[in-house]
C-alpha positions as CSV (number, residue, x, y, z in Angstrom):
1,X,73.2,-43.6,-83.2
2,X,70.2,-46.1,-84.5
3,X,68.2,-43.0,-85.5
4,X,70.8,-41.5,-87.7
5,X,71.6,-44.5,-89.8
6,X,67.8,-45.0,-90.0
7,X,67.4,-42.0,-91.2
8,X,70.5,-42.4,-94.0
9,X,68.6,-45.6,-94.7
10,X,65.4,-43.7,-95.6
11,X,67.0,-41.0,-97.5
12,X,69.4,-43.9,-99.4
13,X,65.7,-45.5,-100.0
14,X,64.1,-42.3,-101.3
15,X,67.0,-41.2,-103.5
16,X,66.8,-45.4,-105.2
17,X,63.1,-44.8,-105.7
18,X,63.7,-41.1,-107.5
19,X,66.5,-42.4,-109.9
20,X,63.9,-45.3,-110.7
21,X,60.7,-43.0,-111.5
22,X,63.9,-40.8,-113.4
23,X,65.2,-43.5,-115.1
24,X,61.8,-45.5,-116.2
25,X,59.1,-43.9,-118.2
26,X,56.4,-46.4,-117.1
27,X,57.3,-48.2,-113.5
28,X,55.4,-50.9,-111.8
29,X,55.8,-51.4,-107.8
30,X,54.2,-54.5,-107.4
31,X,54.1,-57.9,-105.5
32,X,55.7,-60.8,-106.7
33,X,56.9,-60.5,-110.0
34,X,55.1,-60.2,-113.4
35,X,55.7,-64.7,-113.8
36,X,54.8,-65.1,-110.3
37,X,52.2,-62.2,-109.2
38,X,51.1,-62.6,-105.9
39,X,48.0,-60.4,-105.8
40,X,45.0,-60.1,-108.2
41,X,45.4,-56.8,-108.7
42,X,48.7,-57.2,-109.8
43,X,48.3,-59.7,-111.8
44,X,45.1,-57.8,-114.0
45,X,47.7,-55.1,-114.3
46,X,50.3,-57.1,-115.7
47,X,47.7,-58.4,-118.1
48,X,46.7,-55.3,-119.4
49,X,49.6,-54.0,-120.3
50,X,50.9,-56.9,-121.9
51,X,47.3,-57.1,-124.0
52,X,48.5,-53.7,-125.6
53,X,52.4,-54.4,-125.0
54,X,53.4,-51.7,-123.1
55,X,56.8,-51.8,-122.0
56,X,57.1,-51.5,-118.4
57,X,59.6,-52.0,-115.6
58,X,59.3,-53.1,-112.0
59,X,59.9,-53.2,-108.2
60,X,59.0,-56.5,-106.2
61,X,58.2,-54.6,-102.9
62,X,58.0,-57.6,-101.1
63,X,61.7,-58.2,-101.4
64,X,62.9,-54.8,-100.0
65,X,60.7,-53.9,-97.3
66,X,62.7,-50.0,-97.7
67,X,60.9,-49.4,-100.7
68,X,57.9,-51.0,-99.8
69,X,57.7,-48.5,-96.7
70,X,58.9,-45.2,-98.8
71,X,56.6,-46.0,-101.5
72,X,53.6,-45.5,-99.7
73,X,54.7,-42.6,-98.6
74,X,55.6,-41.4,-101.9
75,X,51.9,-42.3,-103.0
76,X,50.0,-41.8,-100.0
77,X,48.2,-45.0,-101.2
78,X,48.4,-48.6,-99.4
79,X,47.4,-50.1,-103.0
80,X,49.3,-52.1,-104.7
81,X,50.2,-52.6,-107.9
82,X,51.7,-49.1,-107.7
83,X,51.8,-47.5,-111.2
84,X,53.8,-44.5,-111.9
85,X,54.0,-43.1,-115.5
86,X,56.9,-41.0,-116.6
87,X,57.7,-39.7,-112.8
88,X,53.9,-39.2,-111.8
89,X,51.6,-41.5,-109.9
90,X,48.8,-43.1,-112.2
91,X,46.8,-45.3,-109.2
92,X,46.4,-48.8,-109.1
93,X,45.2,-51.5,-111.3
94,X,41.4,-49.9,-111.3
95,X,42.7,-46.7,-113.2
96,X,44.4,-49.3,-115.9
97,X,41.1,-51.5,-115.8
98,X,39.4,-48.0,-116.4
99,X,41.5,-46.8,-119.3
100,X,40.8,-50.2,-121.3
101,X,37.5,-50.1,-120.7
102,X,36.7,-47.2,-121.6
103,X,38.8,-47.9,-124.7
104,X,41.4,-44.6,-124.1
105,X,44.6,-46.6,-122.7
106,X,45.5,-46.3,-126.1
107,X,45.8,-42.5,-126.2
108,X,46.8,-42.8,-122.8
109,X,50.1,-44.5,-123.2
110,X,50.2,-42.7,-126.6
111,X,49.8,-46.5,-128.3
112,X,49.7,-46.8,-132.3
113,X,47.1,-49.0,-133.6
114,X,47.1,-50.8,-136.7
């Protein structure tokens, strides 16, 4: 009996995390929040995209352990921040520390300069 709800728990889980990646063109699953970070990587993430004020939405993983779990299984990828753009999964904070770098997060996220 265990098993079974486990496994309704995992499928609930994975069915929260689709709608999310649906429902959010740019997604952050991260740890902490963006006023309280509670990694460096997340926190250079957060930066970046609110140097070029890209509107994002988030998951603290550290409060549903579920999501946490299913995430990385999503992913394959222990990293965190997790950054998934319109459905897809981007990387972590070095692809974001790549793109402005290298000066192209604007035509990444499709940004308009002035």
């Amino acid at each position: 009996m265990l098993k079974i709800i486990s496994n309704v728990l995992q499928d609930n889980t994975l069915n929260i995390i689709k709608e999310q990646l649906k429902s959010y063109p740019i997604i952050l699953y991260i740890n902490g929040t963006p006023d309280h970070p509670l990694c460096p990587n997340t926190s250079n993430a957060i930066k970046i995209l609110e140097k070029y004020k890209i509107s994002y939405n988030y998951v603290d993983v550290l409060h549903n352990i579920s999501i946490l779990r299913e995430i990385i299984n999503i992913s394959h990828s222990r990293n965190f921040p997790q950054i998934f753009i319109q459905g897809e999964f981007l990387g972590s904070t070095d692809i974001l520390l790549k793109l402005h770098l290298s000066q192209n997060i604007h035509e990444f996220f499709d940004i308009k300069t002035s």
